[in-house]
N, C-alpha and C positions, 0 to 999 in steps of 0.2 A: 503424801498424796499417793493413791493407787491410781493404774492406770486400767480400765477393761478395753480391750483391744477389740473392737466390735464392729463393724458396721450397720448391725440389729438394732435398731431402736424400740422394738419391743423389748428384746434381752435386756438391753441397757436400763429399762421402767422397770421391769420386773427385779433386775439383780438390786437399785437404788434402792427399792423399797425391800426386798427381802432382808438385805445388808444394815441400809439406816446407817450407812457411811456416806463420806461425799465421795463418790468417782466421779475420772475424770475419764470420758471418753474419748477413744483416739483410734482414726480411720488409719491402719495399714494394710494395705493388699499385699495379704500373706494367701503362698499359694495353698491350696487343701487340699491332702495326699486323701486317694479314695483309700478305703477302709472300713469293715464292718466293724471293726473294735474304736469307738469314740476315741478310746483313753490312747488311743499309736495318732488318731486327726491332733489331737490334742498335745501330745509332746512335739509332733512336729511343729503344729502352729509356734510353741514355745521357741524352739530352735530357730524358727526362722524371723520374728520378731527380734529376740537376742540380736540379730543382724543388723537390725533396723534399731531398739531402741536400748537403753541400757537403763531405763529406771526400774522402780517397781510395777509388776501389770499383772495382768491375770487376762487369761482366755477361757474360752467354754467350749464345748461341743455336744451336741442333744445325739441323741438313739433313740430307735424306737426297735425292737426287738418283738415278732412277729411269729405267731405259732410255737408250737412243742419245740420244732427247732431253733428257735433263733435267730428267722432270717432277717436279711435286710439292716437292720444296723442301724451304724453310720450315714448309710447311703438311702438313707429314709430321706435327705433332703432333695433325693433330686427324681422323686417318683409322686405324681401328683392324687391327692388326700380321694381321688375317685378310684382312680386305676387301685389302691390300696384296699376301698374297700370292697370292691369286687373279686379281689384274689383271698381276702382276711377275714370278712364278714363273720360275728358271732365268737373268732377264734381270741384267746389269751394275745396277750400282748405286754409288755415291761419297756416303760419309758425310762430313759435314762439321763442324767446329763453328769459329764466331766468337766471340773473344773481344771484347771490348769493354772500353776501359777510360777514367779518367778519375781524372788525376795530378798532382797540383798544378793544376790545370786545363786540364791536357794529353791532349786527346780523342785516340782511336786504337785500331785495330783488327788483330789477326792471327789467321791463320786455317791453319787444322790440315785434310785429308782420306785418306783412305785410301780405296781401291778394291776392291769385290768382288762380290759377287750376293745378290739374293733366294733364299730358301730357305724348306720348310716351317717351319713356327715348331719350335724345339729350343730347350731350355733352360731355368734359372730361374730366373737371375742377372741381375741389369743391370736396366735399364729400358724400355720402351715397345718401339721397334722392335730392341732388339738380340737377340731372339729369332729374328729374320728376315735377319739378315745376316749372312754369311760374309765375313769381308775374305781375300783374294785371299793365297794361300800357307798358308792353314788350312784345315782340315777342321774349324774347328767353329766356332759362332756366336758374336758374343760374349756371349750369354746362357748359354752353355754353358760359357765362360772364369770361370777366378775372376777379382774384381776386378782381383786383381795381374796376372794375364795380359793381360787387359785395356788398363788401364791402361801396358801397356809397347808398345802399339803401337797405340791408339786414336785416333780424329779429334782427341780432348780433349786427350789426350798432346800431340798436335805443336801444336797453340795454344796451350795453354797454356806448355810451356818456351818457347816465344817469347814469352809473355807476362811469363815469371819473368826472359829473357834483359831485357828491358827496365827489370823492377824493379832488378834489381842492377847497372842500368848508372847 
């Protein structure tokens, strides 16, 4: 049994069907170090779970990566999907997500992104910023995608089959 340490119940829909394993979900409040770099939210998450559970589990952490530079990160979750598009509007953007996991005791991390741009908010599907971004060879958000569309070419998609490519090795 894997465990995803979550307390997303969209995450949790989304990883079940990308996966098409049985997870088992399990609410720990783990604190989350701010960070633009996902993949440092994500090993801490791991470390401080370790504290807490000792089976097998896996965590996540989403980015969304903002203009030529880079900004914002991490810390995409705690800036709301309007204020974004008024500073972003029109500009690149690279979503990302880190999985995180931990396997027998074997720490490790792979990570999924797709590229595309800020847009007025569309949609009313998905979660948080997916209202606001268009990945790159779509005319629509993934807020506007159903799950399954979604899900077939999302940041979480490409992390996690490499996450599932590791379970079944």
């Amino acid at each position: 049994m894997i465990y995803f340490i979550t307390s997303n119940k969209n995450k949790l829909a989304e990883a079940r069907d990308i996966l098409g394993i049985e997870i088992e979900q399990m609410e720990i409040d783990l604190p989350e170090i701010q960070a633009i770099e996902p993949e440092k939210v994500a090993l801490e998450k791991i470390k401080e779970a370790r504290k807490k559970f000792s089976g097998d589990f896996f965590v996540e952490d989403a980015a969304l990566y903002l203009g030529d530079r880079k900004e914002v990160g991490a810390l995409i979750k705690w800036l709301p999907a309007e204020r974004i598009v008024m500073a972003y509007e029109g500009e690149k953007a690279e979503a990302v997500c880190v999985v995180g996991y931990c396997l027998k005791g074997r720490i490790g991390l792979v990570t999924g992104s797709v590229f595309g741009k800020i847009v007025k908010i569309r949609g009313d599907n998905g979660f948080h910023w997916d209202c606001i971004f268009q990945p790159d060879g779509y005319d629509k958000t993934f807020a506007e995608m159903a799950r399954e569309e979604k899900n077939k070419i999302s940041h979480r998609r490409k992390a996690e089959l490499k996450f599932k490519d590791i379970l079944e090795s």
